[in-house]
Z-matrix of the N, CA and C atoms (Angstrom, degrees):
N
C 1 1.452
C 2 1.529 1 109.80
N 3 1.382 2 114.38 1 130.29
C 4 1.814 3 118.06 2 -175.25
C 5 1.355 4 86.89 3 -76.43
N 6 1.458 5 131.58 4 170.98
C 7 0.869 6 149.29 5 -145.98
C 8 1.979 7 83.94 6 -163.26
N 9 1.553 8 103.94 7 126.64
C 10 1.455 9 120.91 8 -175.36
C 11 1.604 10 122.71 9 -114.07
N 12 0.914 11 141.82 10 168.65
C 13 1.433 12 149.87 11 -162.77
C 14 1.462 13 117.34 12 -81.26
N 15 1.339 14 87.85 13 -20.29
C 16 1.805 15 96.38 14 171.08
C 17 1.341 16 122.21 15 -127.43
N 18 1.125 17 98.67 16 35.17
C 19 1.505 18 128.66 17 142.68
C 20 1.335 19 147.67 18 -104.23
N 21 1.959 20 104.81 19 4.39
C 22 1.086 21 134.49 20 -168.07
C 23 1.763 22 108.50 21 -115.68
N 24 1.167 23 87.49 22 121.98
C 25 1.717 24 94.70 23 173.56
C 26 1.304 25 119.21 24 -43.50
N 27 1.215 26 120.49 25 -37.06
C 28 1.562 27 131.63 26 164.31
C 29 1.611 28 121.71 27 -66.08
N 30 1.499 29 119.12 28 -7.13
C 31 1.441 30 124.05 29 158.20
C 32 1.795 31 124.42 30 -84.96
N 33 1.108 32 99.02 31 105.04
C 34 1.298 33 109.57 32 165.85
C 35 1.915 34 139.73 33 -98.21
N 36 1.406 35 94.30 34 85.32
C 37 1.725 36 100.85 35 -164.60
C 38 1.584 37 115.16 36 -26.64
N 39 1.055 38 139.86 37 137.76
C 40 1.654 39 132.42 38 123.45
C 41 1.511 40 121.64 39 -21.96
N 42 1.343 41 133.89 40 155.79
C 43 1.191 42 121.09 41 -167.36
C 44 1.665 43 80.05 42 -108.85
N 45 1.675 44 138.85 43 -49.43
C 46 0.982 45 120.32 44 -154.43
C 47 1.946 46 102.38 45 -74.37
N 48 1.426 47 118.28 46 3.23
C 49 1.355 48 118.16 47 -173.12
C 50 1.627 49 106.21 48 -160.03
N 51 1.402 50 96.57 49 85.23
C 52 1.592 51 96.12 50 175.62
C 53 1.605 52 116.80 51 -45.91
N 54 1.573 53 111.57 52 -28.50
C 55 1.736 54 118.91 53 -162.48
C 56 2.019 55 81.49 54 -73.82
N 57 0.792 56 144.67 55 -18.10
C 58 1.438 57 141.58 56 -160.83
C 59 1.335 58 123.34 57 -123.83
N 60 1.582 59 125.63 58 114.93
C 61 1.146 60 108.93 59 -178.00
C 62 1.513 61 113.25 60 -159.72
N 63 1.161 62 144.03 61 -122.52
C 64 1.378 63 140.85 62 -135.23
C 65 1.841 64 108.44 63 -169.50
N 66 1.714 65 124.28 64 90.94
C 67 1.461 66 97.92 65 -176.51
C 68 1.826 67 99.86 66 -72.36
N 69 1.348 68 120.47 67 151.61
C 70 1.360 69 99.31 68 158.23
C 71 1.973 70 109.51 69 -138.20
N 72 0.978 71 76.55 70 141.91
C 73 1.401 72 102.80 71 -171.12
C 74 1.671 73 140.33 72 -87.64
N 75 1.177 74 138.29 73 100.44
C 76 1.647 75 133.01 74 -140.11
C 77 2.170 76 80.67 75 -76.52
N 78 1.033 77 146.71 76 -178.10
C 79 1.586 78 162.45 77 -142.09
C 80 1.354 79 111.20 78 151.07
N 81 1.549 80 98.94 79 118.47
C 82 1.707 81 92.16 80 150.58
C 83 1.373 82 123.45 81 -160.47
N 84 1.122 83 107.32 82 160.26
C 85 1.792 84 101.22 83 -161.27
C 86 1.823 85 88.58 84 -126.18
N 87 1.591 86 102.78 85 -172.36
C 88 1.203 87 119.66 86 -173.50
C 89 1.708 88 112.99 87 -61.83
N 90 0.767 89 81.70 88 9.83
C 91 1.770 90 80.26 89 -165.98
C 92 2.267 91 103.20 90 -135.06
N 93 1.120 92 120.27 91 -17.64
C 94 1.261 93 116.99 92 174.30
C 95 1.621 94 114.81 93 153.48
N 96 1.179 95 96.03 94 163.54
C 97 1.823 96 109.28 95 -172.45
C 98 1.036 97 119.82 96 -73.30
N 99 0.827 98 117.75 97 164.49
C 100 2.194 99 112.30 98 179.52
C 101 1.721 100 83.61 99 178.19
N 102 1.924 101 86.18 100 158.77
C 103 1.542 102 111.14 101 164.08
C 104 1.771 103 105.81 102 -103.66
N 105 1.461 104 102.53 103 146.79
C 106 1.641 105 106.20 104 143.74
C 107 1.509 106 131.07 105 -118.16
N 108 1.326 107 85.74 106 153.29
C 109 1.881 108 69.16 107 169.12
C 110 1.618 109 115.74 108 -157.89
N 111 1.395 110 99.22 109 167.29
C 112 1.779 111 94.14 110 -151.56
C 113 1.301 112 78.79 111 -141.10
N 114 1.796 113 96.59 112 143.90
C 115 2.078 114 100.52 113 177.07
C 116 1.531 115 88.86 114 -89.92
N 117 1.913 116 99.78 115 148.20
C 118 1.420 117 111.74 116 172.33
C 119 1.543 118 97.04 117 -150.16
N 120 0.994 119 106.16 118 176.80
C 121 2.022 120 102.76 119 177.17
C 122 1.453 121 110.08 120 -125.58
N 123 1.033 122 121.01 121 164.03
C 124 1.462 123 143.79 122 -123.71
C 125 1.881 124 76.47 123 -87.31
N 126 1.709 125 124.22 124 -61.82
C 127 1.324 126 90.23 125 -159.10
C 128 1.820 127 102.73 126 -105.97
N 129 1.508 128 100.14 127 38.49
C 130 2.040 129 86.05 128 156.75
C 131 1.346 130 95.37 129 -64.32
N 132 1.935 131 80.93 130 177.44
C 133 1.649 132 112.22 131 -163.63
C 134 1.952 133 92.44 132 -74.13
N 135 1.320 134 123.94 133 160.15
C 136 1.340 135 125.20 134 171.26
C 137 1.465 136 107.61 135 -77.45
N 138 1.127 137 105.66 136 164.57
C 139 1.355 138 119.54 137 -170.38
C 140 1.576 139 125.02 138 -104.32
N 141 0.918 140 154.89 139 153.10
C 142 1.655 141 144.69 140 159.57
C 143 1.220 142 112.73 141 -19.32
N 144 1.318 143 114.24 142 -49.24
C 145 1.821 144 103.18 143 -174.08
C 146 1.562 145 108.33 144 -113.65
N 147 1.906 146 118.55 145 50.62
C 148 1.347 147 119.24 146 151.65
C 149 1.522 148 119.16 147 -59.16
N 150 1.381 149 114.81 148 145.27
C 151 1.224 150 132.23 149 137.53
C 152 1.116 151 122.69 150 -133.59
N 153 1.526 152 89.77 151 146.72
C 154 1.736 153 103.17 152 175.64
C 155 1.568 154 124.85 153 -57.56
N 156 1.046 155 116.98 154 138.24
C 157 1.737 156 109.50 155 -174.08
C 158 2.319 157 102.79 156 -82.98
């Protein structure tokens, strides 16, 4: 079974389009923390850093 993007704790829906949304991501480098985030949709393929919700 593929395993999809909105099935990942790191997917966060759109409200006007649940199929559409936002991975976002905790980052941090030598100097401080930050999020990113990149639009992807609910059933791309998962990525290296899926988790299950």
């Amino acid at each position: 079974m593929r395993m999809g993007c909105g099935e990942c704790k790191w997917f966060f829906p759109l409200d006007e389009d649940p199929n559409r949304g936002d991975c976002v991501q905790r980052e941090s480098d030598e100097k401080s923390e930050y999020y990113t985030a990149r639009p992807c949709g609910a059933e791309d393929a998962a990525c290296e850093k899926f988790e299950k919700k």
